[in-house]
C-alpha positions in Angstrom: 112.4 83.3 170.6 114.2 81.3 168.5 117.3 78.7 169.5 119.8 77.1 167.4 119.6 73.3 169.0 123.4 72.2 169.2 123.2 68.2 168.8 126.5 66.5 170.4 128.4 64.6 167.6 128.1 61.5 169.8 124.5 61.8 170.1 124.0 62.4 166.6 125.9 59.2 165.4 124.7 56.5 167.9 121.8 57.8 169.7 119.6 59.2 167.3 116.1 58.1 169.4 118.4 60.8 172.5 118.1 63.3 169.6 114.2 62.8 168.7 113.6 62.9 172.4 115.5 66.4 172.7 113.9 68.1 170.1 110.3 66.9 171.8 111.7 68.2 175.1 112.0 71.7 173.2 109.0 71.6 172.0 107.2 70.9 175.2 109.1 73.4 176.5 108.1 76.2 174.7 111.8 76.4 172.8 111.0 77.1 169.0 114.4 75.1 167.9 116.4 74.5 164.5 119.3 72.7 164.0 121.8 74.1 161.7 123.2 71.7 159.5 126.8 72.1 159.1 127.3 71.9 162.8 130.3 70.0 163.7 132.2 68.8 167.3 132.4 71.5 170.0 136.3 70.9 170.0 136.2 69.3 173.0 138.7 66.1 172.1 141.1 68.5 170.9 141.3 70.7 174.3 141.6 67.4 176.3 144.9 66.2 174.1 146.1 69.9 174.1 145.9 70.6 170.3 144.9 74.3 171.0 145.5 75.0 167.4 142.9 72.7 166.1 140.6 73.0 168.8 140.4 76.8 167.9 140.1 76.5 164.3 136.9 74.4 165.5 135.9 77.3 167.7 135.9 79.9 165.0 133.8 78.0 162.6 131.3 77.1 165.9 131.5 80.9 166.0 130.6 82.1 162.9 127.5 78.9 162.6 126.2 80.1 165.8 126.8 83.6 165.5 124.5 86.0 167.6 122.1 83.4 168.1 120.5 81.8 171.1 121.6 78.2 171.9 120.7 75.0 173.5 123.3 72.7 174.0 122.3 69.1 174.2 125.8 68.1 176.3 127.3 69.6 179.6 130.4 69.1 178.0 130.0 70.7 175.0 128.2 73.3 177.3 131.5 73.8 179.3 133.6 73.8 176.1 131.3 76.8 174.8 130.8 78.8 178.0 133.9 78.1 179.8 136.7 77.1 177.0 136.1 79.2 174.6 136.4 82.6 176.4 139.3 81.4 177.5 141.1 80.5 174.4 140.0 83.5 172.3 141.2 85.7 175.1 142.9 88.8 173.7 142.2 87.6 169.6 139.7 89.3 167.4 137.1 86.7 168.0 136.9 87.3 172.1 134.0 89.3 171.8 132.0 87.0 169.5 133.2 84.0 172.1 131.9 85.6 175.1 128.6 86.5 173.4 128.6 82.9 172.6 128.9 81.4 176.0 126.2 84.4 177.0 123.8 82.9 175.0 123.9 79.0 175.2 121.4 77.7 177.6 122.5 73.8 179.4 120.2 71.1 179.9 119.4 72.4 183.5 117.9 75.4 182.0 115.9 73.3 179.7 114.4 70.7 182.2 113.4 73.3 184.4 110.8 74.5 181.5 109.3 71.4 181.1 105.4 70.1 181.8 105.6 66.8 183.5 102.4 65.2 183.3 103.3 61.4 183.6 106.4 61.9 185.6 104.4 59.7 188.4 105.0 56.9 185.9 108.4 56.7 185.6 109.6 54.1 188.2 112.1 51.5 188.6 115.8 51.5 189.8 118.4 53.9 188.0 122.1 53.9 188.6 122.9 57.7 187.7 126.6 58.6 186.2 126.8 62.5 186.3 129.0 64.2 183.8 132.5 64.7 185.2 132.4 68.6 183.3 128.8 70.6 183.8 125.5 70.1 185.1 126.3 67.1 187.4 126.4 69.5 190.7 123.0 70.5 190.2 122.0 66.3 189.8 120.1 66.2 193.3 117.2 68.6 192.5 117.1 67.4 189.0 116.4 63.4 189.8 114.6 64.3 193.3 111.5 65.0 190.7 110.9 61.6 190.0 108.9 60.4 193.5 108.7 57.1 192.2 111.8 56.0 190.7 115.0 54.9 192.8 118.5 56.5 192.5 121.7 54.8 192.8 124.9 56.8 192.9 128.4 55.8 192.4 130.1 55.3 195.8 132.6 57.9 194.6 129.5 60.7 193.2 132.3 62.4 191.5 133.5 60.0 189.5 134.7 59.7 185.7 133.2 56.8 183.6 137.1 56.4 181.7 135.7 58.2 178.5 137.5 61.6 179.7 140.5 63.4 178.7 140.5 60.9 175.7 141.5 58.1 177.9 140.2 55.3 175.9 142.6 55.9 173.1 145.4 56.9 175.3 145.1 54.6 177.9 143.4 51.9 176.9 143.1 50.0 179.4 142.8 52.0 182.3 139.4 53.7 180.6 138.0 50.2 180.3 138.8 49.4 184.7 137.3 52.9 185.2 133.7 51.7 183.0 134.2 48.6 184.3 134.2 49.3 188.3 131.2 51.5 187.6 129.1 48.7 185.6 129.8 46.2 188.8 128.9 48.8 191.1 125.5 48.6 188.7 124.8 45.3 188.0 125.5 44.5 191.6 123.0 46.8 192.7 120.2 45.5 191.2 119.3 48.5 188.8 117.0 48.4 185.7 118.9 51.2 183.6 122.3 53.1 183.7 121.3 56.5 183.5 124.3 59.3 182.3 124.1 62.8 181.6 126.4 62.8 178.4 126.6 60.7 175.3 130.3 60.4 175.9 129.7 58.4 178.7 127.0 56.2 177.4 128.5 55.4 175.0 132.3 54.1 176.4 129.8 52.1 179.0 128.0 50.4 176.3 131.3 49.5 174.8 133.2 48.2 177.8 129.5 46.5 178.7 129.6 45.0 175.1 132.8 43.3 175.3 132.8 42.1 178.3 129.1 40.5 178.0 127.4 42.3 180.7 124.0 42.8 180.3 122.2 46.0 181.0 120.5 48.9 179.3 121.4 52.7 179.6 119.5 56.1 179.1 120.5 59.5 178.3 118.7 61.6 181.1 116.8 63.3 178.5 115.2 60.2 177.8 114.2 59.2 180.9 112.5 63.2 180.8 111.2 62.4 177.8 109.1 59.3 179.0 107.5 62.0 182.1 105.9 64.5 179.2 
């Protein structure tokens, strides 16, 4: 069967090695994949400031690109915003039925690391501080990083945590984002870890930054990446 493979704008931008790595991940997992060109964001920066209108103009044309077709999303938030957010907001309008086939049909990263053929996933070691996503597949986190027998997990001391890139805090509270990132990278560089591992781009990203300008030094992955290296 066929998928449409919905690339996060994040991850499209600024982590294009995450994107090559989710498209091998498809592959190995029997997904036959193509990604539509014109896709845009899911929306989901415009549901978090309220801008309902905008948000659902976005959802209609992420409506009529992924029309009747299968779909792997390549965020848990942009999975939420199409399974979750969009029923919701096109509740009662001509396009409810075309939403709730939409969130029918898109498949999460769960879904798609459970297909996968590990061979070398003995080979993966080393020490990974894990940030899982504040919206999604964070609650099924446990079975999902219990596969890697050789690697260590770290967890933030509060495991439901936010990194400060949610709700659109950096640009409306400044500040307050950059404590959020910046308690978590502590919590990692003081635990000795080799790599900050998130589930979203979102979050990588708003780490990197905070990490960047206050010159600490250490490396993230995307989860699919650290998947990608047990094929």
């Amino acid at each position: 069967m066929s998928f449409a493979l919905q690339i996060p704008c994040v991850m499209q931008h600024y982590f294009p090695e995450t994107m090559a790595n989710l498209i091998k991940l498809c592959a190995n997992a029997k997904y036959d994949v193509s990604v539509p060109e014109n896709q845009t964001c899911c929306g989901l920066p415009y549901f978090e400031k309220g801008e309902l209108k905008t948000a659902k103009s976005i959802g209609e044309l992420n409506i009529s690109l992924f029309s009747n077709r299968q779909i792997i999303s390549g965020s848990p938030k942009c999975f939420d915003t199409f399974s979750l957010k969009y029923p919701k907001i096109f509740n009662n309008t001509v396009s409810h039925n075309e939403s709730m086939t939409m969130a029918r049909n898109t498949l999460g990263l769960p879904e798609l690391f459970s297909k996968l053929t590990l061979n070398h996933i003995e080979a993966v070691d080393g020490i990974y501080y894990f940030i899982p996503a504040c919206q999604g597949s964070g609650k099924n986190y446990t079975a999902m990083l219990s596969q890697f027998k050789a690697a260590t997990w770290v967890l933030p001391q509060l495991h439901a945590t936010c990194c400060g890139a949610g709700t659109c805090m950096p640009t409306t509270n400044h500040d307050y984002a950059v404590q959020m990132a910046h308690t978590l990278l502590k919590e990692a560089v003081d635990s000795g870890v080799d790599f900050i591992v998130t589930e979203d781009d979102i979050c990588r990203r708003h780490i990197e930054n905070v990490a960047g300008k206050e010159h600490i030094g250490i490396k993230t992955l995307h989860i699919i990446d650290l998947f990608a290296q047990a094929l």
